[in-house]
Each structure stands twice: as structure tokens, then as C-alpha cells.
ZAMIRO-30275 format. One record per atom (N, C-alpha, C): residue in three letters; atom name; x, y, z. Coordinates in pm, 1 decimal, decimal comma, padded with zeros to 6 digits, always signed. Example, Ala and Ser with C-alpha at 12.3 -4.5 7.8 and 13.67 -1.06 7.14 Angstrom:
@type = ALA	atom = N	c1 = +01319,0	c2 = -00569,0	c3 = +00780,0
@type = ALA	atom = CA	c1 = +01230,0	c2 = -00450,0	c3 = +00780,0
@type = ALA	atom = C	c1 = +01320,0	c2 = -00330,0	c3 = +00780,0
@type = SER	atom = N	c1 = +01285,0	c2 = -00225,0	c3 = +00708,0
@type = SER	atom = CA	c1 = +01367,0	c2 = -00106,0	c3 = +00714,0
@type = SER	atom = C	c1 = +01290,0	c2 = +00003,0	c3 = +00787,0
END
This chain:
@type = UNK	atom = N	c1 = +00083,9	c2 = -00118,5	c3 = +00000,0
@type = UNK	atom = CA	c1 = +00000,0	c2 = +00000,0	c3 = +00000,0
@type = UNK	atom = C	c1 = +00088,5	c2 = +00124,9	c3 = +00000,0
@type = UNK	atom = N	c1 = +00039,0	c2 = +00214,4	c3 = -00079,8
@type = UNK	atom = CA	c1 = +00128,6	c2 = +00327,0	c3 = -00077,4
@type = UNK	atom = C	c1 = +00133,2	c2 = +00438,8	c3 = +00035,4
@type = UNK	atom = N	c1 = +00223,0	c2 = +00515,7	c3 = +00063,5
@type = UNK	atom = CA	c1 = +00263,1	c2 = +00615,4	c3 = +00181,9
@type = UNK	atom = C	c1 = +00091,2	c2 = +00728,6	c3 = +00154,5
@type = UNK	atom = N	c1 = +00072,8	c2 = +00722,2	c3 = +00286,9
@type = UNK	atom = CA	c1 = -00048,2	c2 = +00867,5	c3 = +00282,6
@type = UNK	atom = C	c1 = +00042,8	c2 = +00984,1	c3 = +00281,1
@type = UNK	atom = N	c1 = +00004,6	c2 = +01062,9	c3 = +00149,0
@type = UNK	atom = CA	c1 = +00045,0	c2 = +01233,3	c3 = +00166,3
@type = UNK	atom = C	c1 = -00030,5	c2 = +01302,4	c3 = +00262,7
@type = UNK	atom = N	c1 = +00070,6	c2 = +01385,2	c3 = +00318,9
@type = UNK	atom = CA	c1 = +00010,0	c2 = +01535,4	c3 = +00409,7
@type = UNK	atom = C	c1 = -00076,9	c2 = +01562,7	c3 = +00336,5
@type = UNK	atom = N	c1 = -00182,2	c2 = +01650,5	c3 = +00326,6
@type = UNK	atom = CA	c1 = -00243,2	c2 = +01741,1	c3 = +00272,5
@type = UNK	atom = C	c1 = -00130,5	c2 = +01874,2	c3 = +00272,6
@type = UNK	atom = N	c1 = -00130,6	c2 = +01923,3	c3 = +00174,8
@type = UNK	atom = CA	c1 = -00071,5	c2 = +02033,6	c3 = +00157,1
@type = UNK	atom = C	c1 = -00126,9	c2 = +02131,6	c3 = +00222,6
@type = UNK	atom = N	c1 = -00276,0	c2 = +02189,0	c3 = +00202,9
@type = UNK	atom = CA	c1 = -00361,6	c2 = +02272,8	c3 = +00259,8
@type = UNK	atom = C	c1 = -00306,5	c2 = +02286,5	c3 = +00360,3
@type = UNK	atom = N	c1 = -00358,5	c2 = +02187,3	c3 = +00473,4
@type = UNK	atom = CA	c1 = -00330,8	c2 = +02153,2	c3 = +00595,8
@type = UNK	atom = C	c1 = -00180,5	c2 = +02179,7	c3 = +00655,6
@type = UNK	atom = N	c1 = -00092,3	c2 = +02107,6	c3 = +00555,9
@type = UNK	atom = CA	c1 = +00037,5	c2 = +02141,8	c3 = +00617,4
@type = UNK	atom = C	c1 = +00089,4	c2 = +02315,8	c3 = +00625,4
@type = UNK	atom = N	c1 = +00012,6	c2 = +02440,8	c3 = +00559,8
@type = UNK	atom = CA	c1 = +00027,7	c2 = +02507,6	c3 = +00528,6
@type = UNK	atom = C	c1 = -00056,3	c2 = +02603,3	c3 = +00630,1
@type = UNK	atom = N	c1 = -00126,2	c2 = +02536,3	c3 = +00677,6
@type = UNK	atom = CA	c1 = -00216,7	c2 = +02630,0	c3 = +00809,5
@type = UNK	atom = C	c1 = -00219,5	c2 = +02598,9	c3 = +00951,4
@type = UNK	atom = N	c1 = -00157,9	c2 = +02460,7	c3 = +00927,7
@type = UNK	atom = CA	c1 = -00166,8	c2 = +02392,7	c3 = +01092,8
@type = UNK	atom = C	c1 = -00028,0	c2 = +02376,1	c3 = +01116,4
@type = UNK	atom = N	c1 = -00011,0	c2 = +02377,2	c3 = +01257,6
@type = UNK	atom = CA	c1 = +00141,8	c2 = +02333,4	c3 = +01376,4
@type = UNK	atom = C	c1 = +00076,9	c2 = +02314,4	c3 = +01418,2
@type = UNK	atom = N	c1 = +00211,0	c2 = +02195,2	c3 = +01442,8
@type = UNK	atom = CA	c1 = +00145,4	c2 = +02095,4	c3 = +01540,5
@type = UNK	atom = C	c1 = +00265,8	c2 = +02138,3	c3 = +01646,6
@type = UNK	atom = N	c1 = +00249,9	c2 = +02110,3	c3 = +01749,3
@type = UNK	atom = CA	c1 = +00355,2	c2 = +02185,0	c3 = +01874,2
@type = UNK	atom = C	c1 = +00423,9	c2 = +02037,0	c3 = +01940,9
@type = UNK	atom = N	c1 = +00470,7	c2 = +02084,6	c3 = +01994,7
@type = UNK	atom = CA	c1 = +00625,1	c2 = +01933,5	c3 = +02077,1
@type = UNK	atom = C	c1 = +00488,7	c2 = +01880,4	c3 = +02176,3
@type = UNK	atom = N	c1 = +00406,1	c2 = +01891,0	c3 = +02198,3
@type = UNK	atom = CA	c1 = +00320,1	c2 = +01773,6	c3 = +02255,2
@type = UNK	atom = C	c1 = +00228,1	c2 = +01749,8	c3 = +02204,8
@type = UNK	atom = N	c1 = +00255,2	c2 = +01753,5	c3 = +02072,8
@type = UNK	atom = CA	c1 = +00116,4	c2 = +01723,4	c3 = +01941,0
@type = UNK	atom = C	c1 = +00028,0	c2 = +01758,2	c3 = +01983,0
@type = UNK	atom = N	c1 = +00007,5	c2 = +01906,6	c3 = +01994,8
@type = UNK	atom = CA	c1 = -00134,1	c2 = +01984,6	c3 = +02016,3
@type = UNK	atom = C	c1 = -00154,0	c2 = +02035,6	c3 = +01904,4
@type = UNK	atom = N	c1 = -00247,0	c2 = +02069,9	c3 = +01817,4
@type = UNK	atom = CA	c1 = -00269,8	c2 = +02138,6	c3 = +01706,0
@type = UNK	atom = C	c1 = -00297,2	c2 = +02280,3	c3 = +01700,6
@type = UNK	atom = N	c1 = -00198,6	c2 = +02364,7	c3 = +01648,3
@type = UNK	atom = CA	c1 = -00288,5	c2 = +02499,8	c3 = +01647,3
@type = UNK	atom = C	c1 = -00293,4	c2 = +02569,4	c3 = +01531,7
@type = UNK	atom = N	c1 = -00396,0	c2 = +02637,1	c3 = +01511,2
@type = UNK	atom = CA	c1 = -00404,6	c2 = +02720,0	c3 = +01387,1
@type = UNK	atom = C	c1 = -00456,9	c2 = +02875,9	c3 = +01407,9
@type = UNK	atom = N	c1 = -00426,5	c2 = +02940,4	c3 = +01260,0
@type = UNK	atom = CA	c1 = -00492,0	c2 = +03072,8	c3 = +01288,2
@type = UNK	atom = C	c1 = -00598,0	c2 = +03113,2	c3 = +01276,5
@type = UNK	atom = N	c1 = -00638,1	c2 = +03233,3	c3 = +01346,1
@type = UNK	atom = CA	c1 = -00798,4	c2 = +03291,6	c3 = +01380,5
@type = UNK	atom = C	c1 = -00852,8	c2 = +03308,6	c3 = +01222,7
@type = UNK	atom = N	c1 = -00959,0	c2 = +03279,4	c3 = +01187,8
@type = UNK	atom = CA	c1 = -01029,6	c2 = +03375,3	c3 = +01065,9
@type = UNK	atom = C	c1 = -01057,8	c2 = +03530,7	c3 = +01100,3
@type = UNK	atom = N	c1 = -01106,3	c2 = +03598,9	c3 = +00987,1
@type = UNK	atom = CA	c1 = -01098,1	c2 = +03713,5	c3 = +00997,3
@type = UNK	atom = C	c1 = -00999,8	c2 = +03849,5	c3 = +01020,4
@type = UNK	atom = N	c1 = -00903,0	c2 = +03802,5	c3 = +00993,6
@type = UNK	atom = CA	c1 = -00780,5	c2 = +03889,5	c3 = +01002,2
@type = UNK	atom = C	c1 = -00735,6	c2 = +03920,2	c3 = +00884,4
@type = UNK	atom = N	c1 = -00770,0	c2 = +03868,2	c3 = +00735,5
@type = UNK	atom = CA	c1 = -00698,2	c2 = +03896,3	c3 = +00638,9
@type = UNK	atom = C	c1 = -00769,3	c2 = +04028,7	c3 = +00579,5
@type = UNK	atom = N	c1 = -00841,6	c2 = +04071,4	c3 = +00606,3
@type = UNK	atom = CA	c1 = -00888,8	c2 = +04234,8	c3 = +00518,5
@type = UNK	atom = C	c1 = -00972,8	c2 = +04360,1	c3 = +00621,4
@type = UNK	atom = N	c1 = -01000,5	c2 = +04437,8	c3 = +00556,9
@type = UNK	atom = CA	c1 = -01114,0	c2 = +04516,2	c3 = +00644,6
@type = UNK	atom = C	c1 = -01087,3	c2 = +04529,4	c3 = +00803,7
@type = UNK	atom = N	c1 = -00994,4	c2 = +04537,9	c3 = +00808,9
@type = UNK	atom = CA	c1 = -00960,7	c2 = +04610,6	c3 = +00981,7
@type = UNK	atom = C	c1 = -01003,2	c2 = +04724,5	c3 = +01033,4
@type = UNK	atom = N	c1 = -00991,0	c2 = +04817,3	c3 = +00925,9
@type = UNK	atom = CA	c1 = -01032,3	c2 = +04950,1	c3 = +00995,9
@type = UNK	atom = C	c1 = -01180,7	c2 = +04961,7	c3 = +01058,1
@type = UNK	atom = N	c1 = -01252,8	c2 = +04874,3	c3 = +01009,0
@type = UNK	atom = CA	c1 = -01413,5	c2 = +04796,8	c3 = +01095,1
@type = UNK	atom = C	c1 = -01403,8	c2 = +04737,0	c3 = +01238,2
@type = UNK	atom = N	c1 = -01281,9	c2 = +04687,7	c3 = +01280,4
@type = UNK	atom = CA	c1 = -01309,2	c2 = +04608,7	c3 = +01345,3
@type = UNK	atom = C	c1 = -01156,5	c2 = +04683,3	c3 = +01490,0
@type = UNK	atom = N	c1 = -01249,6	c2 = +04637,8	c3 = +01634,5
@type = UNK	atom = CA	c1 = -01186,1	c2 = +04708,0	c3 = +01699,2
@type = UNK	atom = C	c1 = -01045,3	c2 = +04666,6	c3 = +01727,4
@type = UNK	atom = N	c1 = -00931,4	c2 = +04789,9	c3 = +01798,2
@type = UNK	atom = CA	c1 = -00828,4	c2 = +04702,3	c3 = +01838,3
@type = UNK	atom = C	c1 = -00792,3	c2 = +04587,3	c3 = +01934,9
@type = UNK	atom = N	c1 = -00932,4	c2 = +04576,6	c3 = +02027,9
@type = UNK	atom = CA	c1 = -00903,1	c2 = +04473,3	c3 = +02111,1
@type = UNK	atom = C	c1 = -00950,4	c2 = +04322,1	c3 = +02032,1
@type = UNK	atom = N	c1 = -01065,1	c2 = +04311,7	c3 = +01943,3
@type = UNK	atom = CA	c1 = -01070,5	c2 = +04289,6	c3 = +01873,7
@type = UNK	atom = C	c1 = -00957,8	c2 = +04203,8	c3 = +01763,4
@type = UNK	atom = N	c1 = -00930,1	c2 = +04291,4	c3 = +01701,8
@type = UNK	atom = CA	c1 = -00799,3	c2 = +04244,1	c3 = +01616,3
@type = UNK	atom = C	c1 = -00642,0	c2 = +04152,5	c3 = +01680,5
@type = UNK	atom = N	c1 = -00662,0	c2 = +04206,2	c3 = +01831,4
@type = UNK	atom = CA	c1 = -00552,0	c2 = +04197,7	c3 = +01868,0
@type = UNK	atom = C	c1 = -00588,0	c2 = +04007,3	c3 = +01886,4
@type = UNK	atom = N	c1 = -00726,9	c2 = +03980,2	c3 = +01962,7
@type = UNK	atom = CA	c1 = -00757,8	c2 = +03876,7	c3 = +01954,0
@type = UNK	atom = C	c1 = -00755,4	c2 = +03754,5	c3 = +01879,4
@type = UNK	atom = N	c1 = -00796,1	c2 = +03811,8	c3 = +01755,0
@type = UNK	atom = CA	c1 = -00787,9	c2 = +03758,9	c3 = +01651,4
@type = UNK	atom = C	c1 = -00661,0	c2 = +03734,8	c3 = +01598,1
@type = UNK	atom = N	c1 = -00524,3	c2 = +03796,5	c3 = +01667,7
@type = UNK	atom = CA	c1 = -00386,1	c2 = +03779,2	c3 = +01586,5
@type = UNK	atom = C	c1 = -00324,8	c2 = +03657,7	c3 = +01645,9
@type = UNK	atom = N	c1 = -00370,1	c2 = +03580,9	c3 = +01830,6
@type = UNK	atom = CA	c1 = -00358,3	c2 = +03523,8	c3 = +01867,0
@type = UNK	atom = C	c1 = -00320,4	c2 = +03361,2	c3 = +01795,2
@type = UNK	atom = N	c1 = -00294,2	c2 = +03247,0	c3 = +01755,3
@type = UNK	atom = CA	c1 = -00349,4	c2 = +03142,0	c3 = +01738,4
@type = UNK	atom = C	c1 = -00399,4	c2 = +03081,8	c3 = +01857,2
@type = UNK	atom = N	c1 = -00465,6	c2 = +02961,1	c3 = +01782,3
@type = UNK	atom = CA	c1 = -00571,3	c2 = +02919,0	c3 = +01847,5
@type = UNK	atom = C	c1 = -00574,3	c2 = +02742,7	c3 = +01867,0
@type = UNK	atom = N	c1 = -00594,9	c2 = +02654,6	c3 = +01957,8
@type = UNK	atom = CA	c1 = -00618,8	c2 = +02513,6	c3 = +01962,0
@type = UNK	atom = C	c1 = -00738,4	c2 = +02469,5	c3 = +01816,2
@type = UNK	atom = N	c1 = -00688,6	c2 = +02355,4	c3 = +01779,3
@type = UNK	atom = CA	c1 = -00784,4	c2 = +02356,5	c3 = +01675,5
@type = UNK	atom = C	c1 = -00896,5	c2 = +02277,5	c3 = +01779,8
@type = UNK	atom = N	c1 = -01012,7	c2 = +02280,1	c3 = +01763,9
@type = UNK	atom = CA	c1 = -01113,3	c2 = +02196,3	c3 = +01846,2
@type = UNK	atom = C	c1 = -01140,1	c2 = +02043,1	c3 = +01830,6
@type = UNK	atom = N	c1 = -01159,1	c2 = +02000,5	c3 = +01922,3
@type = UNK	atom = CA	c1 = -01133,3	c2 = +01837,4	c3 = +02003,0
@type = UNK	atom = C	c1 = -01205,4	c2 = +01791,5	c3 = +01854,2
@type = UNK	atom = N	c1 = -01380,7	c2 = +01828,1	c3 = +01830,0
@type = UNK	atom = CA	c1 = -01429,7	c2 = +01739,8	c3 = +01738,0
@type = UNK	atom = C	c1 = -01378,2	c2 = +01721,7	c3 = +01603,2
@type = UNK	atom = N	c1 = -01291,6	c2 = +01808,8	c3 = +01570,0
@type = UNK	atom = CA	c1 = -01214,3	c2 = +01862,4	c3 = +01412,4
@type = UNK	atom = C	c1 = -01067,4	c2 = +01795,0	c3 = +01443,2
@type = UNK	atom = N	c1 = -01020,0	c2 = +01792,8	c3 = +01578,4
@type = UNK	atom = CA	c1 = -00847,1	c2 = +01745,2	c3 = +01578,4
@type = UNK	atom = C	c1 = -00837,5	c2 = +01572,1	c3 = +01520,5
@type = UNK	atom = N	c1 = -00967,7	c2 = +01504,6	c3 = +01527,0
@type = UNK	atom = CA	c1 = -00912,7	c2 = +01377,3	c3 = +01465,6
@type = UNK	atom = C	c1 = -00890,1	c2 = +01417,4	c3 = +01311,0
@type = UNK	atom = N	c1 = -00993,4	c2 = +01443,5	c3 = +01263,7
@type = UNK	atom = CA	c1 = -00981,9	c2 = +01478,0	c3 = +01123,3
@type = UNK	atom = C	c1 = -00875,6	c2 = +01506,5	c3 = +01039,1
@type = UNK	atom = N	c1 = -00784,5	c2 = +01634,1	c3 = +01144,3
@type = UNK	atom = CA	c1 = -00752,7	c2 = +01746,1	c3 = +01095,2
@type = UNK	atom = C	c1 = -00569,5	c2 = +01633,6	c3 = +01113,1
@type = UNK	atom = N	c1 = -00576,9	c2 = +01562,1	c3 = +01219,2
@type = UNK	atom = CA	c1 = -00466,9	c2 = +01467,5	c3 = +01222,7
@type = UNK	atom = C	c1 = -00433,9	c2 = +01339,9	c3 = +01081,6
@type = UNK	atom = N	c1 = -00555,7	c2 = +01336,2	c3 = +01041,4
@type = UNK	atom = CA	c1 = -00536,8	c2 = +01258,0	c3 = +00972,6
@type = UNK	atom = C	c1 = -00510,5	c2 = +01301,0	c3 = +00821,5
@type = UNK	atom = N	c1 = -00547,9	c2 = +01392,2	c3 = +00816,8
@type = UNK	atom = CA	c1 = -00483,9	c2 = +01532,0	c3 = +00688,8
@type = UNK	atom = C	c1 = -00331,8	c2 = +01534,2	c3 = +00708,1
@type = UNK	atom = N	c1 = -00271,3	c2 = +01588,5	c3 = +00856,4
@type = UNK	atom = CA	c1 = -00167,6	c2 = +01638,4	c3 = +00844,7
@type = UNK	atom = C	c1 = -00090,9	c2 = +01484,4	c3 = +00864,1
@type = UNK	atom = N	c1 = -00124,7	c2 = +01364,8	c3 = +00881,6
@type = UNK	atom = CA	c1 = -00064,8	c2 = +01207,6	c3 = +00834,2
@type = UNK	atom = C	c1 = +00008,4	c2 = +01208,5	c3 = +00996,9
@type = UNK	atom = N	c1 = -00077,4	c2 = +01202,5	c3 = +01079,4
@type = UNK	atom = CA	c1 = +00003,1	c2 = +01229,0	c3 = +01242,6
@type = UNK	atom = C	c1 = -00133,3	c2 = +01081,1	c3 = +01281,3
END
């Protein structure tokens, strides 16, 4: 049987951290700021845990 590829996508938006936690970045940060407040934004610059029901999934994309 042949090797499973990463998803590229995936490899390109997700870290995975030294105790295989998954994290990714916030939506809403790529346009239209001047709408949106600075506490706001600042939030959003944070990353984030990807969530429990999405981390199997999202493991099996990134071939972990």
C-alpha cells in the first residue's frame, strides 16, 4: 500500500507543537480592519487550539 500524503492545505495552516497539540490561525484577520476594533484584532492575531471534534480529522490530513 502506498505512503499517505500530508495534505498540503493543511500542512500550510496547521502546527502541530512538541506535545502534538494542534494549532491554527484565527479567521478574519486577512482584510477590512479599519471595521473592526483594536481589542478585537488583537484577539484575533492570537493562534488558536484547533477543536477536540475537528483534531481527529484534521490529524489525519496532516498524516500524524
Amino acid at each position: 500500500m502506498p505512503k499517505m500524503k500530508t495534505d498540503s492545505g493543511a500542512k500550510k495552516r496547521i502546527k502541530v507543537t512538541g506535545s502534538g497539540k494542534l494549532r491554527r490561525r484565527k479567521a478574519f484577520r486577512g482584510h477590512l480592519m479599519e471595521g473592526k476594533t483594536s481589542v478585537r484584532a488583537r484577539r484575533l492575531g492570537r493562534e488558536a487550539d484547533v477543536a477536540p471534534g475537528q483534531a481527529k480529522n484534521v490529524k489525519k490530513l496532516m498524516g500524524l
